[in-house]
C-alpha positions as CSV (number, residue, x, y, z in Angstrom):
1,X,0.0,0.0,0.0
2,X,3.0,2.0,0.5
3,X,3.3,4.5,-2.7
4,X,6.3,3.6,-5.1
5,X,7.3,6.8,-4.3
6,X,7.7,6.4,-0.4
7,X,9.0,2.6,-1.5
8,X,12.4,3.7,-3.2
9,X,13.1,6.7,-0.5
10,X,13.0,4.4,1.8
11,X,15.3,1.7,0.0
12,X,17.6,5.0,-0.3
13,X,17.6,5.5,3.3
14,X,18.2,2.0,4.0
15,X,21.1,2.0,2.0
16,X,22.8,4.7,3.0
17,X,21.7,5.1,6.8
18,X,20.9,1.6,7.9
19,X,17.8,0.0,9.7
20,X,18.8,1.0,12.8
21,X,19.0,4.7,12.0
22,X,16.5,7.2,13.1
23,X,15.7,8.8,9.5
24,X,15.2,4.8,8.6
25,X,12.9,4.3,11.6
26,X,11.1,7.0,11.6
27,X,9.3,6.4,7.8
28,X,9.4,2.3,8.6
29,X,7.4,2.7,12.2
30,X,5.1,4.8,9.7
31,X,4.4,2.8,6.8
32,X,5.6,-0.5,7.3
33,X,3.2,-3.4,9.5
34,X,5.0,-5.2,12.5
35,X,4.1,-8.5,13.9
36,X,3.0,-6.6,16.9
37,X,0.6,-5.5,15.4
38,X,-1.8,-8.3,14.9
39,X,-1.3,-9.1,18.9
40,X,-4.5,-7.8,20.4
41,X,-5.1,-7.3,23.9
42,X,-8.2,-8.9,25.8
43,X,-10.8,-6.5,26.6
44,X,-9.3,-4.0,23.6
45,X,-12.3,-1.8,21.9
46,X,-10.8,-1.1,18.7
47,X,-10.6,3.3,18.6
48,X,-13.7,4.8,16.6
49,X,-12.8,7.7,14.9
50,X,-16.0,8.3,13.6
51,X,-17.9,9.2,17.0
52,X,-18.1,12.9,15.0
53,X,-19.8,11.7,12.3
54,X,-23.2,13.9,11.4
55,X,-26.1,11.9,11.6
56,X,-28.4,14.1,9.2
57,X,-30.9,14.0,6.5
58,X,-31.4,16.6,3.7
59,X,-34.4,16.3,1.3
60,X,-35.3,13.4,3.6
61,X,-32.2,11.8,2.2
62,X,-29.6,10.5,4.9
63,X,-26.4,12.8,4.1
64,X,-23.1,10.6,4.6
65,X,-19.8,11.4,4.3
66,X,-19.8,14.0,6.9
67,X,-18.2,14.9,10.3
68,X,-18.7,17.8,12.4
69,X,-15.5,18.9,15.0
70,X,-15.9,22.8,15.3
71,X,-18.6,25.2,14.9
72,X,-17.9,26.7,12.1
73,X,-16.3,23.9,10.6
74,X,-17.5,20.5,8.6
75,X,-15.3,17.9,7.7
76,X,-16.4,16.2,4.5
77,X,-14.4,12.5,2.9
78,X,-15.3,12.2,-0.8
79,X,-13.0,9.3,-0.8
80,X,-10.9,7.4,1.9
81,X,-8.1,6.6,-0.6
82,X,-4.8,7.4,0.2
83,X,-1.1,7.1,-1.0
84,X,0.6,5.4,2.1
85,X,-1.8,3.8,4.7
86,X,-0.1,5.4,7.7
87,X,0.2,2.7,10.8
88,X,-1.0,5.6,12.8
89,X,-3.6,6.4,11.0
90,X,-7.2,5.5,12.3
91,X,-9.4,5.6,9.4
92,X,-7.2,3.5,7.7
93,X,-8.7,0.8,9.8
94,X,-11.6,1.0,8.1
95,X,-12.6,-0.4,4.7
96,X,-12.0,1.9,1.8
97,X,-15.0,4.0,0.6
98,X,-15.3,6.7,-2.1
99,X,-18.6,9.0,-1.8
100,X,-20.9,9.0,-5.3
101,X,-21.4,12.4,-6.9
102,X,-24.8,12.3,-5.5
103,X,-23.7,11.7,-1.7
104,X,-20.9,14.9,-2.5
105,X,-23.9,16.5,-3.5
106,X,-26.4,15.8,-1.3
107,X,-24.0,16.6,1.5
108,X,-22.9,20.2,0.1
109,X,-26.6,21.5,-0.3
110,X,-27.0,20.1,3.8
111,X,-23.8,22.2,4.3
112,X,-25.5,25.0,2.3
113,X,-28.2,25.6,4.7
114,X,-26.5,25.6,8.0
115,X,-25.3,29.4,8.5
116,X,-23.1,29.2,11.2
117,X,-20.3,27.2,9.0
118,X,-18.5,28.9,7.0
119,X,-15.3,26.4,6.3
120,X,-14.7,23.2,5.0
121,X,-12.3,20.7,5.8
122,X,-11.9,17.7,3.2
123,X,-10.0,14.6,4.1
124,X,-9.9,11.1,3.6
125,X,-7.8,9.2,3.1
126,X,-6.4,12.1,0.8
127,X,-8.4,14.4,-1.4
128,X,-6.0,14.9,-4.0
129,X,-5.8,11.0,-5.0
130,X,-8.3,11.8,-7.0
131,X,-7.9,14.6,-9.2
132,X,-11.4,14.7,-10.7
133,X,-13.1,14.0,-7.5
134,X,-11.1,16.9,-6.1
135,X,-12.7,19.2,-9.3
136,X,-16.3,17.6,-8.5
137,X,-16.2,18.3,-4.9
138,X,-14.9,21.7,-5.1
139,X,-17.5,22.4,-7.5
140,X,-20.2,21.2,-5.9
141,X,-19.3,23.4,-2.4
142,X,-18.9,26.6,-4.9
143,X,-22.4,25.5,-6.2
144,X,-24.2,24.5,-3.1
145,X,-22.9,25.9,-0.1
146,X,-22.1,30.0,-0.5
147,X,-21.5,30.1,3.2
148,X,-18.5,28.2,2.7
149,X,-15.4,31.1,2.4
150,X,-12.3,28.3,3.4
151,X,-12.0,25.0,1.7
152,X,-9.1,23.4,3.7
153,X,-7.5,20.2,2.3
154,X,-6.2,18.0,4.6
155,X,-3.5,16.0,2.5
156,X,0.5,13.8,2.8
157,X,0.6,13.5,-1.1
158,X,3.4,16.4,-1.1
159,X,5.6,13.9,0.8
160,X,4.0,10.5,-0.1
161,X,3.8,11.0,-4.0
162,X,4.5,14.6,-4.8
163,X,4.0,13.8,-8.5
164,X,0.6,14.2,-7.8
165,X,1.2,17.5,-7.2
166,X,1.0,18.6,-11.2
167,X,-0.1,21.2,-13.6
168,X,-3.8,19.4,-13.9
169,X,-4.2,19.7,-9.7
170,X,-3.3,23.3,-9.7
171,X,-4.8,24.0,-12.7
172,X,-8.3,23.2,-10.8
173,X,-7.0,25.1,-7.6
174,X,-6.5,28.2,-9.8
175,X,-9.6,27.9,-11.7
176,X,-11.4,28.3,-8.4
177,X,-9.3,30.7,-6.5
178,X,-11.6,33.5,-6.8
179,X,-14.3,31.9,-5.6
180,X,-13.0,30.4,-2.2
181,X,-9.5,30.5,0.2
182,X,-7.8,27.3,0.1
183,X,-5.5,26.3,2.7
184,X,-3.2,22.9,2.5
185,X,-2.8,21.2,5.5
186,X,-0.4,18.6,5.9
187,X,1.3,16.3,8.7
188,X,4.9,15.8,9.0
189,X,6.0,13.0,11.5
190,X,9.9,13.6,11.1
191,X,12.6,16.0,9.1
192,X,13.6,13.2,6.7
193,X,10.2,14.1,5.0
194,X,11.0,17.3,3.7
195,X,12.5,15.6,0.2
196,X,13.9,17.8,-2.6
197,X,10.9,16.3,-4.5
């Protein structure tokens, strides 16, 4: 699950650090599965992320996709997709799912009536996997929700498969610019990240 990317960075730092070195560690602990892993403690409840999730109905439709954290925020996952499956990472326990256009749409006209929000966070897995879900979903908050001011994308490509990051992407960032803030947000475990790429 590990990008090809991530894959030969990796072997690189292997190679020239060792597996005992920290910069080694740091992205294997991350990406990689340990036997320790499948040892599970008696009496463990698996962790639900999802205890945010909006349990709400627009057009007497049952909106999915959506989770609620902040007032003035929404987080909404068109897909759970990613480029890495971080170990840490809690929705990657869960089976992968990809919202329909119709859920993405259903769920921005919900977001459209609800004054008080005025930002919008989209995660996943990691929005820009998909670079024409990205366009639909952006469109369809532009469309649907004109409370929304801040589209925030919660994304590791730039470190996990920065190729991704490419004229077509930014191309559909531009085209929308006028129309809505976007801020990228991003999580960095360790300095190693921070590749030339």
């Amino acid at each position: 699950l590990v990008s090809p990317f991530l894959k030969s960075k990796i072997s690189q730092i292997l190679e020239t650090k060792g597996d005992n070195s920290e910069e080694f560690l740091a992205l294997a602990n991350q990406y990689y599965k340990k036997d320790l892993e499948k040892k599970i403690e008696p009496n463990f409840e698996k962790p639900r992320h999802y205890q945010s999730e909006l349990r709400v109905y627009h057009d007497k439709q049952k909106v999915k996709g959506l989770e609620r954290l902040y007032k003035s925020t929404v987080l909404i996952e068109p897909t759970t997709v990613c480029a890495a499956h971080c170990r840490w990472c809690l929705r990657g326990q869960y089976p992968v799912q990809t919202m329909t256009k119709e859920e993405i749409t259903l769920a921005t006209k919900w977001i459209g009536t609800i004054n008080e929000l005025d930002e919008i966070l989209l995660t996943g897995g990691d929005p820009l996997m998909s670079v024409s879900l990205l366009e639909f979903t952006i469109n369809e908050i532009i469309n649907n929700s004109k409370n929304i001011s801040i589209i925030r994308i919660a994304s590791r490509v730039p470190f996990q498969d920065p190729e991704r990051i490419n004229d077509k992407m930014l191309n559909i960032l531009s085209k929308f610019r006028d129309k809505v803030r976007f801020e990228l947000a991003t999580h960095v475990n360790h300095p190693v990240e921070f590749w030339t790429e």
